[in-house]
C-alpha positions as CSV (number, residue, x, y, z in Angstrom):
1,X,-9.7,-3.8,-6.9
2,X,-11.5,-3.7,-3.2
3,X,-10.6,-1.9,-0.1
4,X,-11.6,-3.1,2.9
5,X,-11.7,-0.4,5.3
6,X,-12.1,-0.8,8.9
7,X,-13.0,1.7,11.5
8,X,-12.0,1.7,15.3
9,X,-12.8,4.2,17.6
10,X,-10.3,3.1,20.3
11,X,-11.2,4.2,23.8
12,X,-8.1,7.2,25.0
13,X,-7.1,4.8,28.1
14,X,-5.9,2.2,26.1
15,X,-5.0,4.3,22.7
16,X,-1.3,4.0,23.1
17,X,-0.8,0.3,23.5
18,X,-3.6,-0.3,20.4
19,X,-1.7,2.0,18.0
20,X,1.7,0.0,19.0
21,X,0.0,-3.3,18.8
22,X,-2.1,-1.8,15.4
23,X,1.2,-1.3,13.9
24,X,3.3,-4.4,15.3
25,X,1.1,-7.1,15.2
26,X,-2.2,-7.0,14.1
27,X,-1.5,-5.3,10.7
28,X,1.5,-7.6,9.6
29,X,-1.0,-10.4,10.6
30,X,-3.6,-8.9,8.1
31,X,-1.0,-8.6,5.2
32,X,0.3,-12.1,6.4
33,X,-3.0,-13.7,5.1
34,X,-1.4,-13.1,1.6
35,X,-5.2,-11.6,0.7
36,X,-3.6,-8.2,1.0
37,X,-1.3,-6.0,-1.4
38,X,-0.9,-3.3,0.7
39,X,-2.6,-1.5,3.9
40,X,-2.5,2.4,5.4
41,X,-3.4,3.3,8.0
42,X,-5.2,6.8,9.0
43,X,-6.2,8.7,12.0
44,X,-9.9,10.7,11.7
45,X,-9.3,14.1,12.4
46,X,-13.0,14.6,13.8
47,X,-13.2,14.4,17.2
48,X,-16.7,11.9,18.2
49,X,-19.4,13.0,20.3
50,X,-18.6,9.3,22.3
51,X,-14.9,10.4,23.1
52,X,-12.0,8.2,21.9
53,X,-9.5,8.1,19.0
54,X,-11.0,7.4,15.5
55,X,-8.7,6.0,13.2
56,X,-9.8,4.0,9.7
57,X,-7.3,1.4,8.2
58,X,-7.1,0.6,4.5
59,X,-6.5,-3.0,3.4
60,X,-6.0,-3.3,-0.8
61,X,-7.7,-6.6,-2.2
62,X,-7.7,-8.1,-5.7
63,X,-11.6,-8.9,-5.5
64,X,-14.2,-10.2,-4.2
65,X,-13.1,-13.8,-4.0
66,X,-10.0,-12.8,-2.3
67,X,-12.0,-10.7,0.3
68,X,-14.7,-13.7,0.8
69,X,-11.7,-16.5,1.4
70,X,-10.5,-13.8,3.9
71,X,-13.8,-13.4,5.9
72,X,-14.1,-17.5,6.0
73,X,-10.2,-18.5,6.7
74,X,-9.3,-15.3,8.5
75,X,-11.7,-12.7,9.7
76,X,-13.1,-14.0,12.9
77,X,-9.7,-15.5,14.4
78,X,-7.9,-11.6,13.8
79,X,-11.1,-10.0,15.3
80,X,-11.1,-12.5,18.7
81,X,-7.4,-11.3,18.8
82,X,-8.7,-7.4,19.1
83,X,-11.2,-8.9,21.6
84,X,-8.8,-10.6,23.6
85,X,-6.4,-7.5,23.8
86,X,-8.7,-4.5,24.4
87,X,-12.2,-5.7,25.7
88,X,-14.8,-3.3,26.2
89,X,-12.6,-1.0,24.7
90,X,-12.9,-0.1,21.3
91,X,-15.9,-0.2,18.6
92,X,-15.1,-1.3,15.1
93,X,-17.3,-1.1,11.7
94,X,-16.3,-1.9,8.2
95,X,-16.9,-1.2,4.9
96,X,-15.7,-2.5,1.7
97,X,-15.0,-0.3,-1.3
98,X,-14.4,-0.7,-4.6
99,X,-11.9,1.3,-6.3
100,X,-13.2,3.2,-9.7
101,X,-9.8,4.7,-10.6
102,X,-6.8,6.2,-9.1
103,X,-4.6,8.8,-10.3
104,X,-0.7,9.4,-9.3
105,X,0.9,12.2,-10.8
């Protein structure tokens, strides 16, 4: 199992409408790909020398073939999206993990 973990520093002039459209759109359309079980999304508690809102959303994958058909099916039309709707306004880098174990009470 992957995560694929993305984070946004969103710029505070702008952070309202981004969390709504985070939450409404662009996250269903994520899961919507079908290469995603499950997603959370977190806010980073430390604030950033650069200003702005850090948050760091959680997508769940099977593997790596899942994540790879995402990238080349999916990746760059959701990103132009985030472009289109908040220019100049956020920065974004992402990471991919892979889960070793997890433990629920």
């Amino acid at each position: 199992m992957l995560i694929y973990n993305v984070t946004i520093n969103i710029d505070e002039s702008v952070h309202e409408q981004w969390l709504d459209w985070m939450k409404d759109k662009h996250i269903p359309d994520m899961l919507a790909t079908g290469k995603f079980s499950h997603a959370k999304m977190v806010k980073v508690l430390v604030e950033e020398d650069m200003g702005g809102i850090t948050y760091s959303i959680q997508y769940t994958t099977q593997g790596r073939d899942t994540l790879e058909a995402y990238y080349k099916e999916d990746a760059e039309h959701l990103r132009a999206q985030a472009q289109r709707m908040f220019p100049n306004k956020f920065v974004a880098f992402r990471t991919e993990l892979e889960v070793i174990s997890q433990q629920i009470p």
